[in-house]
N, C-alpha and C positions, 0 to 999 in steps of 0.2 A: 579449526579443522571442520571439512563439512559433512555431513555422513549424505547417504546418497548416491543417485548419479551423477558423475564427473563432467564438468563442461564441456561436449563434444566438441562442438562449433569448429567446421575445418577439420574434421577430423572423420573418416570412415570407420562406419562398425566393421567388426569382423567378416560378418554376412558379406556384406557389399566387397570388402575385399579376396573373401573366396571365389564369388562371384568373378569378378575380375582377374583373379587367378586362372579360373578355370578356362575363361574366354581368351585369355592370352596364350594358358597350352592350347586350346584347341587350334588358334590362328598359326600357332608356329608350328605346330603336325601340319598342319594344312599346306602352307608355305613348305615342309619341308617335302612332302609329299609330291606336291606338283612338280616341284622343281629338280626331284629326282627322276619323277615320269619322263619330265620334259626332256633331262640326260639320257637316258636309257632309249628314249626315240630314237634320238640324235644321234645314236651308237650302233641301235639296232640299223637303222636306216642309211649309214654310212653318212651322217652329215658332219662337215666339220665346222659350220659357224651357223650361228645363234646372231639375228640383227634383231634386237632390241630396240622399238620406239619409244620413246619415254619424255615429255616435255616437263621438264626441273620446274615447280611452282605450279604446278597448274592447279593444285586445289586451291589456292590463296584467291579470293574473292570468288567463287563459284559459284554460281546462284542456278539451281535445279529446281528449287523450290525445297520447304523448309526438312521433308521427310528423305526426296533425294539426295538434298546436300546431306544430312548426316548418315545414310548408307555409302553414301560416295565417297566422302570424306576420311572413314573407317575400314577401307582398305587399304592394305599396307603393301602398295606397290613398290616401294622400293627395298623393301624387306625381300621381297619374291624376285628382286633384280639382282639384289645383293645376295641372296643364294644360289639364284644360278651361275653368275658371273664365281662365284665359289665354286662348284661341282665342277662347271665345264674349265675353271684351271686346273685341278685335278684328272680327270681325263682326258684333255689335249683340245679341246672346242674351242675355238676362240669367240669371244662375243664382240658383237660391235655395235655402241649403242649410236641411236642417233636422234635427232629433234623430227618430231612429227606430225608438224603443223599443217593442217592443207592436206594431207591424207586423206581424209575422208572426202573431204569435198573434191577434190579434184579426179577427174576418169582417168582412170590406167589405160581400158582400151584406146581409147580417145587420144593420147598420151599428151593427156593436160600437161602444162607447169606447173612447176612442186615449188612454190616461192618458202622463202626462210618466214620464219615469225618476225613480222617486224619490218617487214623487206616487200611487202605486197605488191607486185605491180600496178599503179593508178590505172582501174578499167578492168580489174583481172576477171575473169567470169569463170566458172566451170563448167562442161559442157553436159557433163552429170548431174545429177541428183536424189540426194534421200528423201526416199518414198513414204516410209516410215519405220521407224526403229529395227534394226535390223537387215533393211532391205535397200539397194542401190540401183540406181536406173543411170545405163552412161547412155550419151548421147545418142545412140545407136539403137536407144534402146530398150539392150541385154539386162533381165535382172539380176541382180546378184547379190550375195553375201555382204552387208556394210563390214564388217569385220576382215572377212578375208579380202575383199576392195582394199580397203584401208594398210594392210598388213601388205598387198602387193606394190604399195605406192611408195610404203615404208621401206622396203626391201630397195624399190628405181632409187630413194634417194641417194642408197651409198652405192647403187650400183658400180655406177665408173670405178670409185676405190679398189672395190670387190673384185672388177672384173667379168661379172657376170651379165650375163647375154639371158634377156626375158623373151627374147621370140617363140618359146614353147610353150608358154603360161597360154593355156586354154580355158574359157570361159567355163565350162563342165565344173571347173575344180573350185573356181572362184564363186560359182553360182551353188555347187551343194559340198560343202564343206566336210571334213572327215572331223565327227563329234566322238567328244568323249565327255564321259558323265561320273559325278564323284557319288559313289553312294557307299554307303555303311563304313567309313574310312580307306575307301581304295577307288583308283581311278580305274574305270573299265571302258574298253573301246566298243 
């Protein structure tokens, strides 16, 4: 018998596991948080679907550089799809997820093609471009929102399924975006 301390190795102190503890409730308040705001919009606002972009795998090889890839890496997007896709069955929203390659790069105004992953066309150009982080220049131009760009292009894809007609989508909304900010546990517009 050995007196002493016990062979760790492979093994977390308690610390570390509190630690760990503590960052897991915070991510699931967080997750649960958003994704109940994001219902409550959608209710408030009379919407009844939710399009979700989301490409299955995309963290696997990711190279951002060493600090990016493990912030990047560390969000739990599908946790945050898999709650919402929760909530809005309990409310009546339908969600529709869809693959979202080429979103960003390609212009909405412009009304680039939205090619599949995998499926590029030989030659394909877009007539847009990011400016820097954050910020989109389409052809024309206009600058805008990369995020809300992205998010309108995400939207064209299922259009046809959906049904939905974009000729109202004016640049104003896609260039200054309606922000919300999470401070002290609550999301405030």
């Amino acid at each position: 018998m050995t007196h002493g301390k016990k062979n760790l190795k492979g093994v977390t102190s308690k610390r570390i596991q509190l630690e760990t503890h503590k960052r897991n409730c915070y991510v699931r308040n967080y997750i649960n948080q958003a994704a109940r705001w994001i219902i409550n919009f959608c209710l408030e606002n009379r919407i009844d679907t939710i399009v979700y972009g989301r490409n299955k795998r995309q963290k696997d090889g990711v190279n951002l550089g060493s600090k990016t890839n493990q912030e990047f890496v560390q969000i739990p997007h599908y946790k945050l799809f898999s709650r919402i896709q929760q909530l809005a069955l309990m409310f009546g929203i339908r969600v529709v997820e869809t693959e979202e390659s080429y979103t960003s790069q390609s212009s909405f105004f412009d009304n680039d093609p939205l090619p599949v992953f995998g499926a590029k066309p030989e030659g394909w150009v877009a007539s847009g471009k990011r400016m820097v982080r954050g910020l989109y220049q389409t052809g024309k131009g206009w600058l805008l929102n990369s995020d809300c760009h992205g998010s309108c292009n995400i939207m064209r894809k299922v259009s046809t399924m959906l049904g939905i007609d974009f000729s109202g989508v004016c640049r104003g909304k896609v260039s200054m975006p309606f922000r919300v900010k999470f401070r002290n546990g609550q999301f405030l517009a």
